[in-house]
C-alpha beads as a LAMMPS data file, in Angstrom:
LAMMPS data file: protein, C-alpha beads

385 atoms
384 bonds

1 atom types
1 bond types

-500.0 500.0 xlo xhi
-500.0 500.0 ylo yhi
-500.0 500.0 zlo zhi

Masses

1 110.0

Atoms # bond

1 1 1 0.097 19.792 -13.721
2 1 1 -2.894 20.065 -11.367
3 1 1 -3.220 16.628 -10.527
4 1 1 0.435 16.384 -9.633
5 1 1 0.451 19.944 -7.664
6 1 1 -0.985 19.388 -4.512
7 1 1 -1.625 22.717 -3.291
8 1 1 -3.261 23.713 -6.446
9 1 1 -5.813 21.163 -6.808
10 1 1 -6.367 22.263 -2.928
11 1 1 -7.214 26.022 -4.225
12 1 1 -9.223 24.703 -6.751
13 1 1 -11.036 22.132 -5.070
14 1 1 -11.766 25.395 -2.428
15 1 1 -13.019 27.005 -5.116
16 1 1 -15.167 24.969 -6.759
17 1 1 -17.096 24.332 -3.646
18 1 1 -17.065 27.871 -3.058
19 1 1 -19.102 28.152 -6.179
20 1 1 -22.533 28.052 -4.929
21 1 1 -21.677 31.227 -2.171
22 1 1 -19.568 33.007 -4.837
23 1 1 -22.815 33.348 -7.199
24 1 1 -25.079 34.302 -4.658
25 1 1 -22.178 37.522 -3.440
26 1 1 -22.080 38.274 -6.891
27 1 1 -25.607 38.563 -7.280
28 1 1 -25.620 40.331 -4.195
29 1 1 -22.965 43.078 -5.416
30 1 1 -24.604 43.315 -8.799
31 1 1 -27.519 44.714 -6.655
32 1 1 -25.820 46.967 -4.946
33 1 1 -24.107 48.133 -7.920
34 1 1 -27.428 48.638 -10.054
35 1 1 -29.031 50.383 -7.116
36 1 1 -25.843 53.140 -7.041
37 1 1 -25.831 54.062 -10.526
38 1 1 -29.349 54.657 -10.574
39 1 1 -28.727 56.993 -7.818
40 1 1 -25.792 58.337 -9.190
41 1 1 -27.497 58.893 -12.482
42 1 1 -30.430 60.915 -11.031
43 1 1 -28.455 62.663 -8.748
44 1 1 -25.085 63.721 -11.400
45 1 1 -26.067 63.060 -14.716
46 1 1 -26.629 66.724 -15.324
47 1 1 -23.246 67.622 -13.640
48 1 1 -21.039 69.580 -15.858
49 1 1 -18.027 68.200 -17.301
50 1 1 -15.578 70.365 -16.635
51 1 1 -12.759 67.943 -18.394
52 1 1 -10.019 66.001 -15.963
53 1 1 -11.201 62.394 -15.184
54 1 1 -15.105 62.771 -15.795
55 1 1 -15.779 63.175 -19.889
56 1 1 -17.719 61.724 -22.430
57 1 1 -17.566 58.350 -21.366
58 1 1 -16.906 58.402 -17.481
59 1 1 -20.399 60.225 -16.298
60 1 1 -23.402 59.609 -15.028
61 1 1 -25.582 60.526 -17.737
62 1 1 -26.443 56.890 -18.545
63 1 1 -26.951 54.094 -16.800
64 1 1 -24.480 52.130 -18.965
65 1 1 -22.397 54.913 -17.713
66 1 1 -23.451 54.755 -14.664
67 1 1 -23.273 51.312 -14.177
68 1 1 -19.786 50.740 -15.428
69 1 1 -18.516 53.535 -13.412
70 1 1 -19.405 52.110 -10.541
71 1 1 -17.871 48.599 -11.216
72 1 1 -14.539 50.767 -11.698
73 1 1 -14.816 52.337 -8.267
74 1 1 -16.160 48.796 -6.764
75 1 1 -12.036 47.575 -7.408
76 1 1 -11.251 50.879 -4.947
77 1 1 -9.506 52.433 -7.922
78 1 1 -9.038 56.186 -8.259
79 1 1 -12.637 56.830 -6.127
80 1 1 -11.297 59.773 -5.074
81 1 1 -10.692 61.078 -8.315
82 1 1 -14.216 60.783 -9.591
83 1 1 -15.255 62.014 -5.990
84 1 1 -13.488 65.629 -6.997
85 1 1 -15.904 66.211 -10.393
86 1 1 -18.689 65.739 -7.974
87 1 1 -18.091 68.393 -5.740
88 1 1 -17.902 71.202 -8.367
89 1 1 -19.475 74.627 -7.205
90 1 1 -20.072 77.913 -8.480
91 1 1 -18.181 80.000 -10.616
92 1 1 -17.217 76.953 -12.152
93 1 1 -20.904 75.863 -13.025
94 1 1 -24.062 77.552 -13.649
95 1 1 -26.584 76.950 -10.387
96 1 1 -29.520 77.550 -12.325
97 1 1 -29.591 75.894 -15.418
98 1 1 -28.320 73.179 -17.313
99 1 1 -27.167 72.736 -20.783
100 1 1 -29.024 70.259 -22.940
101 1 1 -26.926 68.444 -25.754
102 1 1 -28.548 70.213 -28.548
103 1 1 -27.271 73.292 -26.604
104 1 1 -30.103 74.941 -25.222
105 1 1 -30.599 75.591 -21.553
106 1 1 -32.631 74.509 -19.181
107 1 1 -34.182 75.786 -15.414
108 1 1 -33.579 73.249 -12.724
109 1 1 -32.992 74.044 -9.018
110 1 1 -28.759 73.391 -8.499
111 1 1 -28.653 73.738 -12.463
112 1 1 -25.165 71.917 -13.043
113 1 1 -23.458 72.457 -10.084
114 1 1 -22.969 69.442 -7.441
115 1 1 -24.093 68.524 -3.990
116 1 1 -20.935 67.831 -1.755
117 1 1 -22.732 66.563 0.898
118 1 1 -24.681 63.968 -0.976
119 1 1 -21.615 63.097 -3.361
120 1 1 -19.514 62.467 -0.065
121 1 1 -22.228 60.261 1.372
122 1 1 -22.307 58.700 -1.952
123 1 1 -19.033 57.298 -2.457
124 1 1 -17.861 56.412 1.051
125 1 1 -21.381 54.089 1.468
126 1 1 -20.359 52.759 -2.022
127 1 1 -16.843 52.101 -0.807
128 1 1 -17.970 50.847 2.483
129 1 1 -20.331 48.423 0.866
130 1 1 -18.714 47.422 -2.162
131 1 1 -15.238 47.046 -1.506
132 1 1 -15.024 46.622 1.845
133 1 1 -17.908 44.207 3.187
134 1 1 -19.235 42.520 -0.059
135 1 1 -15.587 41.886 -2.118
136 1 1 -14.308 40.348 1.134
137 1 1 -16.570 38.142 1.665
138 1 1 -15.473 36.617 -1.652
139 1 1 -12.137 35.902 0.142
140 1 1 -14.105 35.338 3.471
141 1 1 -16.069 32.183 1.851
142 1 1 -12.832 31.487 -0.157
143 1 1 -10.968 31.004 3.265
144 1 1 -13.945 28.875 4.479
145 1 1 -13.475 26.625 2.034
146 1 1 -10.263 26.191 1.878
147 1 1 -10.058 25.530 5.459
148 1 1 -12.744 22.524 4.797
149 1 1 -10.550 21.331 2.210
150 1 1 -8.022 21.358 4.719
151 1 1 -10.114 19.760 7.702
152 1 1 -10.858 17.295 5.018
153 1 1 -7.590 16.359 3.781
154 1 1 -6.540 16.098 8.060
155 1 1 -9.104 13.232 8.362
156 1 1 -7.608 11.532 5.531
157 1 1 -10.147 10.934 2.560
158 1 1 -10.877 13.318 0.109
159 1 1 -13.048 13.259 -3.365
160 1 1 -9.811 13.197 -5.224
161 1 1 -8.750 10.103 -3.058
162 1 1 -12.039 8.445 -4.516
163 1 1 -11.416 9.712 -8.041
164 1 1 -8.070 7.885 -7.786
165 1 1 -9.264 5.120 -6.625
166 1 1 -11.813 4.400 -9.366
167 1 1 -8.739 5.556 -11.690
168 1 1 -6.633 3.001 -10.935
169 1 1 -9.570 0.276 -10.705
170 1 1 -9.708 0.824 -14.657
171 1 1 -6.707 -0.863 -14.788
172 1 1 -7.709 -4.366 -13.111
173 1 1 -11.278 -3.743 -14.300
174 1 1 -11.380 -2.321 -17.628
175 1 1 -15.024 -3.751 -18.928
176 1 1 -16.328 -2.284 -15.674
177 1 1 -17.961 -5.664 -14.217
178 1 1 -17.188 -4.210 -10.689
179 1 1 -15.501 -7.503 -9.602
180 1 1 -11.686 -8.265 -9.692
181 1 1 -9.876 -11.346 -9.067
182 1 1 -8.485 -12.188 -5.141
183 1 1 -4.786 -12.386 -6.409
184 1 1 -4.976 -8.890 -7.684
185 1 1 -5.831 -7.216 -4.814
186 1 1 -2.733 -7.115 -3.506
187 1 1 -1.262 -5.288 -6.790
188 1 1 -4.128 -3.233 -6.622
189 1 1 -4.111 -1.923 -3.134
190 1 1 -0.170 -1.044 -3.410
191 1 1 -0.852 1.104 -6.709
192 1 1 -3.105 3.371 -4.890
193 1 1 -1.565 6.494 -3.515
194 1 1 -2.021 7.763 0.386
195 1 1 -4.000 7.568 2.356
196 1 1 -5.912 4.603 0.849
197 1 1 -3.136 3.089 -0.912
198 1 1 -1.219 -0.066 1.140
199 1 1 2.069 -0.441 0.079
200 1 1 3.842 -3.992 -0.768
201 1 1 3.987 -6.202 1.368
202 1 1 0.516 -5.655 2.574
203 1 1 -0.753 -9.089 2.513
204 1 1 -1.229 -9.112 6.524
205 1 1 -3.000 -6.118 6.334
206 1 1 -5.547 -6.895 3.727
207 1 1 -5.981 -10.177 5.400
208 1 1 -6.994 -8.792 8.959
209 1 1 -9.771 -6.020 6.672
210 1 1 -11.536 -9.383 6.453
211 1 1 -13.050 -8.129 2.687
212 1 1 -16.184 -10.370 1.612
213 1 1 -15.273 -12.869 -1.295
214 1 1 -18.165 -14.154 -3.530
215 1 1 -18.271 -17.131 -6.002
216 1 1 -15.780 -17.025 -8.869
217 1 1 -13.021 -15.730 -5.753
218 1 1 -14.001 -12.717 -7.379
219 1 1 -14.600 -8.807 -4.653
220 1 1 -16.590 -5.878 -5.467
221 1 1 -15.217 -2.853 -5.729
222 1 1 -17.750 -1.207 -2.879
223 1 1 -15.701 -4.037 0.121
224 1 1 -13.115 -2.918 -0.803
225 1 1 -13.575 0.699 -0.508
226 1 1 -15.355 0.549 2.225
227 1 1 -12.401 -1.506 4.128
228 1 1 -10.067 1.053 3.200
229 1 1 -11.602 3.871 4.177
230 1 1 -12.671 2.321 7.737
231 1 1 -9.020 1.226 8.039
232 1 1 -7.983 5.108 7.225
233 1 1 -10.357 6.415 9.621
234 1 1 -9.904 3.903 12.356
235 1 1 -12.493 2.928 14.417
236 1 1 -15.463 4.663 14.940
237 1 1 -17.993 4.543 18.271
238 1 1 -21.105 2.569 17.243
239 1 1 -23.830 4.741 18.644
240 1 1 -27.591 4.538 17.606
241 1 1 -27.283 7.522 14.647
242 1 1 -24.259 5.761 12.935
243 1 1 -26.393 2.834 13.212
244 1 1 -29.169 4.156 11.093
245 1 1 -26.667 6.073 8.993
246 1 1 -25.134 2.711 7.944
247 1 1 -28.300 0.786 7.466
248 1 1 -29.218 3.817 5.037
249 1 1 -26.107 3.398 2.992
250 1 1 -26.878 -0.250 2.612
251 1 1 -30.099 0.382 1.286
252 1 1 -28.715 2.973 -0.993
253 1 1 -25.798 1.212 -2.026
254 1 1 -28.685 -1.958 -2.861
255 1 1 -29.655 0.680 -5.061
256 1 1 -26.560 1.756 -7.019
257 1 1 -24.629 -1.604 -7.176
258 1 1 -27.610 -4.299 -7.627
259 1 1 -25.213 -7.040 -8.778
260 1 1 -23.580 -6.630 -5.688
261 1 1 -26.881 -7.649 -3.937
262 1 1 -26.977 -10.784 -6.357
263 1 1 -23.699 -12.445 -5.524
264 1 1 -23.441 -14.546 -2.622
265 1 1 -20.022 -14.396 -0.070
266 1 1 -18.237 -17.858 -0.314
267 1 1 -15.481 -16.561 1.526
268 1 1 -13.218 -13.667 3.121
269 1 1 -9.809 -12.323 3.066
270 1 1 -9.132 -14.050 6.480
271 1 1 -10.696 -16.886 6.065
272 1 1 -9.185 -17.742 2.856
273 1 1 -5.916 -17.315 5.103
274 1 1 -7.050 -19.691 7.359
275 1 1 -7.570 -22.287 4.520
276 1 1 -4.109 -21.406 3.340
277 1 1 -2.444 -21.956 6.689
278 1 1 -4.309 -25.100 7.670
279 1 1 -3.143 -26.672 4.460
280 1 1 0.226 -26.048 4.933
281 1 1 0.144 -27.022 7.974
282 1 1 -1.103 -30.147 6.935
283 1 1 1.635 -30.460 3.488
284 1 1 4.512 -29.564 6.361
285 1 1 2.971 -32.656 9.003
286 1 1 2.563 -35.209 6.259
287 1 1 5.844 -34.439 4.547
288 1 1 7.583 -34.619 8.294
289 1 1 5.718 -37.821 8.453
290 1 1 6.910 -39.716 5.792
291 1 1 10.662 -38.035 6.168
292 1 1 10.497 -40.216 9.697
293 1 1 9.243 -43.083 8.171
294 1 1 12.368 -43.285 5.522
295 1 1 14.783 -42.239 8.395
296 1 1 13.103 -45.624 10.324
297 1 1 13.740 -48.088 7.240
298 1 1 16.747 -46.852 6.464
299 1 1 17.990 -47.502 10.011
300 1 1 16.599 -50.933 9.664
301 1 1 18.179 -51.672 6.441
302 1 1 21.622 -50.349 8.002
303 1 1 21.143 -52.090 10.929
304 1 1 20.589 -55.253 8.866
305 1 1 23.418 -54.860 6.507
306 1 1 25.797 -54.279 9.284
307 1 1 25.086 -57.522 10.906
308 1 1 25.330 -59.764 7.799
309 1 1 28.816 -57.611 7.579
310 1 1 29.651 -58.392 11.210
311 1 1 28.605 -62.450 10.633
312 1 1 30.712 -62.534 7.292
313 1 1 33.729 -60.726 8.889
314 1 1 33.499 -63.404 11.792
315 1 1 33.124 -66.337 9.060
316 1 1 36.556 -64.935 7.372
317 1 1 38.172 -64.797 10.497
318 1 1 37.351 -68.426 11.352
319 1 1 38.650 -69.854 7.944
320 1 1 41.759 -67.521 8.616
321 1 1 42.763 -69.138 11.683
322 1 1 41.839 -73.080 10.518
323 1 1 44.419 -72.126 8.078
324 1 1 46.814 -71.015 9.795
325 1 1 46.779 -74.107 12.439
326 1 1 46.976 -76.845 9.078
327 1 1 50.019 -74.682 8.014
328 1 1 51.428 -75.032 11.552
329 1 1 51.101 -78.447 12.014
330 1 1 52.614 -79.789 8.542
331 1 1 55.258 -77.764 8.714
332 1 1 56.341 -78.869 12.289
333 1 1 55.260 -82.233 10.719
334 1 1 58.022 -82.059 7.762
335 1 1 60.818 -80.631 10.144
336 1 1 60.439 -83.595 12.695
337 1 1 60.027 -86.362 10.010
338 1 1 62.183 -85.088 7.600
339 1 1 65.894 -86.958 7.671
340 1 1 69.007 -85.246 8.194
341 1 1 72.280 -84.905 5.325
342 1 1 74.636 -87.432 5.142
343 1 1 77.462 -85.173 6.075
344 1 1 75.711 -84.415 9.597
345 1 1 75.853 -87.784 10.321
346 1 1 78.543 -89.955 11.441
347 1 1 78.615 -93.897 9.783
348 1 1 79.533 -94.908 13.701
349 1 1 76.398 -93.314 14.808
350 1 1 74.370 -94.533 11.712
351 1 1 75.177 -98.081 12.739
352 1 1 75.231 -97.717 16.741
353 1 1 71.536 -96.121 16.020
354 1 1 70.703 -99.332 13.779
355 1 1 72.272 -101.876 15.958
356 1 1 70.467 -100.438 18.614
357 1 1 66.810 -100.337 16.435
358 1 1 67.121 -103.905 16.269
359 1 1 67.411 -104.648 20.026
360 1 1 64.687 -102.445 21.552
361 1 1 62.340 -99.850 20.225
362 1 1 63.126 -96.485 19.669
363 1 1 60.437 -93.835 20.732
364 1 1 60.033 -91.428 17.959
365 1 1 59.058 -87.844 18.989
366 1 1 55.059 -87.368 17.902
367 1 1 54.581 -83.732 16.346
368 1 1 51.921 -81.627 18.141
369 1 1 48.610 -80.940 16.568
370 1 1 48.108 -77.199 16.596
371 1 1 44.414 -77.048 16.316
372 1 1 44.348 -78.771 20.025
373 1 1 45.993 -75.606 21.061
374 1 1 43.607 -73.124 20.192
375 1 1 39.898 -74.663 20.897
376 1 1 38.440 -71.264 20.843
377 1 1 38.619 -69.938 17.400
378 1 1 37.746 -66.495 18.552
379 1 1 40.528 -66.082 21.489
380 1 1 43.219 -67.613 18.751
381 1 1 42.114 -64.638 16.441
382 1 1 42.472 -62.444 19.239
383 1 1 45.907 -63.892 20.374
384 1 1 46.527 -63.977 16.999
385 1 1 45.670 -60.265 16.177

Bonds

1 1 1 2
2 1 2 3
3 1 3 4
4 1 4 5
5 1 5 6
6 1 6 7
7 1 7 8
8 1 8 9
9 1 9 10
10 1 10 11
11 1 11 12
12 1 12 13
13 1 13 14
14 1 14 15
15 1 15 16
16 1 16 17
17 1 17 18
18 1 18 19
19 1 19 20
20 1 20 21
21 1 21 22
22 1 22 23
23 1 23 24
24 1 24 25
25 1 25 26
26 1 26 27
27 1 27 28
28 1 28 29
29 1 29 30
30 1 30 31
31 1 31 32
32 1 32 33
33 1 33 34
34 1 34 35
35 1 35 36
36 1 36 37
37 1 37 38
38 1 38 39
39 1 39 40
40 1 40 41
41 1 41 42
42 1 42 43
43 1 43 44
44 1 44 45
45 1 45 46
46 1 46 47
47 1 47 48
48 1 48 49
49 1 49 50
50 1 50 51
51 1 51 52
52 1 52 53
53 1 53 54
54 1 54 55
55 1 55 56
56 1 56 57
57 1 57 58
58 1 58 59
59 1 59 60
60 1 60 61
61 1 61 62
62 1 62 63
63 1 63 64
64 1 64 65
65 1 65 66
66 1 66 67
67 1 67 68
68 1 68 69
69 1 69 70
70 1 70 71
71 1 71 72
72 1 72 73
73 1 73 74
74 1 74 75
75 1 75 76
76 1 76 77
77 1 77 78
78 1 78 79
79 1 79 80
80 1 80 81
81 1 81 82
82 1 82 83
83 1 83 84
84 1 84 85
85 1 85 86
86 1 86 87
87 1 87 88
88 1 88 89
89 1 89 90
90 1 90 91
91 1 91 92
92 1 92 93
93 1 93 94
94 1 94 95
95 1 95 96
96 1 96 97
97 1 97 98
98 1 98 99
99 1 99 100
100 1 100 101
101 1 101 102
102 1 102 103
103 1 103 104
104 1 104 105
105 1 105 106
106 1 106 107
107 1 107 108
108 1 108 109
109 1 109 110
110 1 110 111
111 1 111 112
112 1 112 113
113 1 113 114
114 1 114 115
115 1 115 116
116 1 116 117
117 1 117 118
118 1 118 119
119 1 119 120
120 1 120 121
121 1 121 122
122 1 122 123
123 1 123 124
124 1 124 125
125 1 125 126
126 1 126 127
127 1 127 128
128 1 128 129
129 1 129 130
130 1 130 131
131 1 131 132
132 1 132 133
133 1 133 134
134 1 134 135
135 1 135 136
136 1 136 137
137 1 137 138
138 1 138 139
139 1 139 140
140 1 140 141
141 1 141 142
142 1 142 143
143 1 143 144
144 1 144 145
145 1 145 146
146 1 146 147
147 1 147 148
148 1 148 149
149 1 149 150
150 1 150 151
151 1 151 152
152 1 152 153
153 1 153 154
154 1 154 155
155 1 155 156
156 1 156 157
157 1 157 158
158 1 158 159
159 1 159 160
160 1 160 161
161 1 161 162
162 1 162 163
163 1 163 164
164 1 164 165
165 1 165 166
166 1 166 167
167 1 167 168
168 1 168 169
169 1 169 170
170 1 170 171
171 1 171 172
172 1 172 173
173 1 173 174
174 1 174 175
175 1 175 176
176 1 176 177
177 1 177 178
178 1 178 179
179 1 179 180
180 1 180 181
181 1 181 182
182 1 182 183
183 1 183 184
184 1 184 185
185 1 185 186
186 1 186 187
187 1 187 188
188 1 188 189
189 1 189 190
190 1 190 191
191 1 191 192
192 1 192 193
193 1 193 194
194 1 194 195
195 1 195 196
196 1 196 197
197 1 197 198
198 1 198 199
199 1 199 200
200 1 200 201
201 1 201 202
202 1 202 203
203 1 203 204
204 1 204 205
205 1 205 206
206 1 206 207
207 1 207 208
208 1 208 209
209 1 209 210
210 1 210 211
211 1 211 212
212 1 212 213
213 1 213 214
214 1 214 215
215 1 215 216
216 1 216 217
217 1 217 218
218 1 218 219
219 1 219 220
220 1 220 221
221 1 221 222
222 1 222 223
223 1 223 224
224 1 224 225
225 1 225 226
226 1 226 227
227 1 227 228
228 1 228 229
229 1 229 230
230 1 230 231
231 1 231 232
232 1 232 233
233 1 233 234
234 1 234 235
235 1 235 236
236 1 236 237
237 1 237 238
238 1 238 239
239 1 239 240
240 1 240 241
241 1 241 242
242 1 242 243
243 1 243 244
244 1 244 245
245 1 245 246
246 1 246 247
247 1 247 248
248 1 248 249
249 1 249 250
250 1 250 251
251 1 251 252
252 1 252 253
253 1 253 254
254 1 254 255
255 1 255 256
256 1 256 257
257 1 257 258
258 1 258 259
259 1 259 260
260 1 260 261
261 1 261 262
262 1 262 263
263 1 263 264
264 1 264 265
265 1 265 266
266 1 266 267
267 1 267 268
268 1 268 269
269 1 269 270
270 1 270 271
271 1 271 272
272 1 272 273
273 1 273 274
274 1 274 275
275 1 275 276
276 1 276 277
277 1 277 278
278 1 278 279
279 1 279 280
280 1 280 281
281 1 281 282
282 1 282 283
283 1 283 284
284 1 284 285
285 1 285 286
286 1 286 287
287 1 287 288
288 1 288 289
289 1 289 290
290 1 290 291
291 1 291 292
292 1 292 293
293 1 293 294
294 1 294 295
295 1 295 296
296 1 296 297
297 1 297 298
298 1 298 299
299 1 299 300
300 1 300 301
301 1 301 302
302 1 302 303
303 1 303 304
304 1 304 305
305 1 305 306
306 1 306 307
307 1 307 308
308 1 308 309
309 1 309 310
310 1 310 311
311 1 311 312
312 1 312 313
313 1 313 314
314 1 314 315
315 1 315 316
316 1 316 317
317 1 317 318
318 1 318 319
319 1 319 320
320 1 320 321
321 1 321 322
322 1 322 323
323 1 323 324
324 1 324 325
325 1 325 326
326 1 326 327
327 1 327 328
328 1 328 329
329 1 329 330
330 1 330 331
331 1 331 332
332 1 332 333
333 1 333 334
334 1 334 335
335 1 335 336
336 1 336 337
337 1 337 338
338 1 338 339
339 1 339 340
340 1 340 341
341 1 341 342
342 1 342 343
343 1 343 344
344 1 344 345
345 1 345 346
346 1 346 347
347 1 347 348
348 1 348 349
349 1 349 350
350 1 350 351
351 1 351 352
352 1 352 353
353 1 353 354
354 1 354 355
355 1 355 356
356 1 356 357
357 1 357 358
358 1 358 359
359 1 359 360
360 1 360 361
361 1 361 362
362 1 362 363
363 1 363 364
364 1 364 365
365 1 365 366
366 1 366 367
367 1 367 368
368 1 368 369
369 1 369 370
370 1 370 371
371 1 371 372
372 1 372 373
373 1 373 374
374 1 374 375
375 1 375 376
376 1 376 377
377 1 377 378
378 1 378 379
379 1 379 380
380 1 380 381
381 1 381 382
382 1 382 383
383 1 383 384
384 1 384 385
């Protein structure tokens, strides 16, 4: 419940540190209190008890008494009620003697009678002290503290914020070798809470901290806190005392973590970025490389393929066409030689035409050669087409 409600582990945190100021009041008001009752005990412990609020057990008589009577009217409770008994005067008590337990009576100067002046004076410098100075300055240093809790919590690290920290460290480090891998430290840094804690994705971020990497791509748990809590506070002005002051916490942090003085840095959060991008860089030029290089061969192997289509095509075309003009020419060659039926022709003109064979020759018609018509094979196609 504490750890979950801020504003109580503020109050307590305030009061803890208030510890130290709270002892020394107390001390202080213990003082005071033991100097009162002695007073009060030599100046009213032979005041009569006339019954009301003073009797057998609130008095003066002892210094137990005393003493507890006075931490009663330290709290400001019913003063003024003891303050009456003290003021008692004659006829209600004898100013001459005073009456001894055992009963017998004894000769002192205001017997058992009281001194208003000096019981007045008594209680209000009792009240004044007590109550009014010492018991607030409990709150007073209370309020102090509080307010540094406060100032502390503005500038954004507290002790619980370390206390977390080394909480959640367990985790990802649970033989306590103070190292963790580099791939955890993103998981790490996003299960922190605020103001240290980085949520996912924080990659960037931890790579621009620039957090020392030794061998075995292993970081200490000191970079790490130390990059956090310089990237909570921002930056700060490098004068000559923050100088010294950080040369001192090297030396005493030599101290407290000596393996971290024995490992030697290999690497750092930005560099190993560097490495990463460069390769890729690298993977993404070679692989555009060799995508080119296919994209070239297969262009040549099209290119190559189309032409022995294109020359094949042509070939077809040319045996197409021969063909054609051998088809041509027979059949022109059969209609002109071929002879014509009987019934088309007369027996007059059958024996004109063969008395006239015999006297002179008879040109016959010669039947054109089709291939002489079309030299070029391509034009014919195109005709032809």
């Amino acid at each position: 419940m504490i750890k979950g409600a801020k504003g109580i582990r503020k109050l307590i945190f305030a009061l803890v540190i208030s510890l130290p100021a709270l002892v020394n009041i107390g001390a202080l008001l213990a003082l005071i209190m033991f100097i009162y009752s002695i007073i009060g005990m030599s100046s009213f412990g032979n005041l009569k008890i006339a019954g009301g609020v003073m009797d057998d057990v609130i008095n003066f008589k002892t210094f137990s008494s005393s003493f507890v009577l006075m931490l009663r009217i330290s709290t400001s409770a019913g003063w003024n009620d003891i303050l009456e008994p003290l003021l008692i005067q004659p006829p209600d008590c004898n100013p001459d003697y005073i009456t001894r337990p055992d009963g017998t009576l004894y000769k002192q100067d205001i017997g058992d009678c009281g001194q208003p002046w000096l019981a007045i004076l008594f209680m209000c410098s009792y009240i004044l002290i007590t109550y009014l100075v010492i018991i607030n300055t409990y709150i007073a240093v209370i309020l102090e503290n509080f307010n540094q809790a406060h100032a502390q919590e503005e500038i954004g690290i507290t002790e619980d914020d370390f206390d977390a920290f080394y909480i959640a460290w367990e985790k990802y480090d649970p033989l306590a070798t103070q190292f963790i891998k580099f791939d955890q430290l993103s998981l790490f840094v996003a299960e922190l809470d605020e103001p240290l804690g980085i949520p996912a994705p924080n990659e960037i971020a931890l790579v621009a901290f620039d957090i020392p990497i030794v061998q075995g791509d292993k970081m200490h748990c000191l970079d790490i806190l130390m990059h956090l809590v310089i990237h909570v506070l921002g930056n700060v002005e490098e004068t000559e005392e923050f100088t010294q002051l950080r040369e001192e916490l090297q030396i005493k942090f030599a101290e407290t973590f000596p393996t971290r003085v024995k490992t030697t840095k290999t690497s750092s959060t930005m560099t190993k970025k560097k490495e990463d991008v460069a390769a890729k860089t690298l993977q993404r030029a070679w692989k555009s490389f060799k995508t080119q290089k296919n994209l070239r061969n297969i262009t040549q192997l099209a290119k190559m393929m189309k032409n022995q289509d294109d020359a094949q095509s042509n070939s077809q075309k040319n045996t197409g066409v021969l063909g054609l003009g051998r088809r041509l020419t027979n059949s022109l060659r059969h209609f002109f030689g071929a002879s014509r039926p009987t019934s088309a022709i007369s027996r007059t003109s059958i024996k004109n035409m063969s008395l006239f064979t015999d006297k002179t020759k008879v040109k016959t018609l010669q039947v054109p050669n089709v291939r002489v018509l079309y030299p070029n094979v391509r034009a014919v196609s195109q005709s032809h087409l």
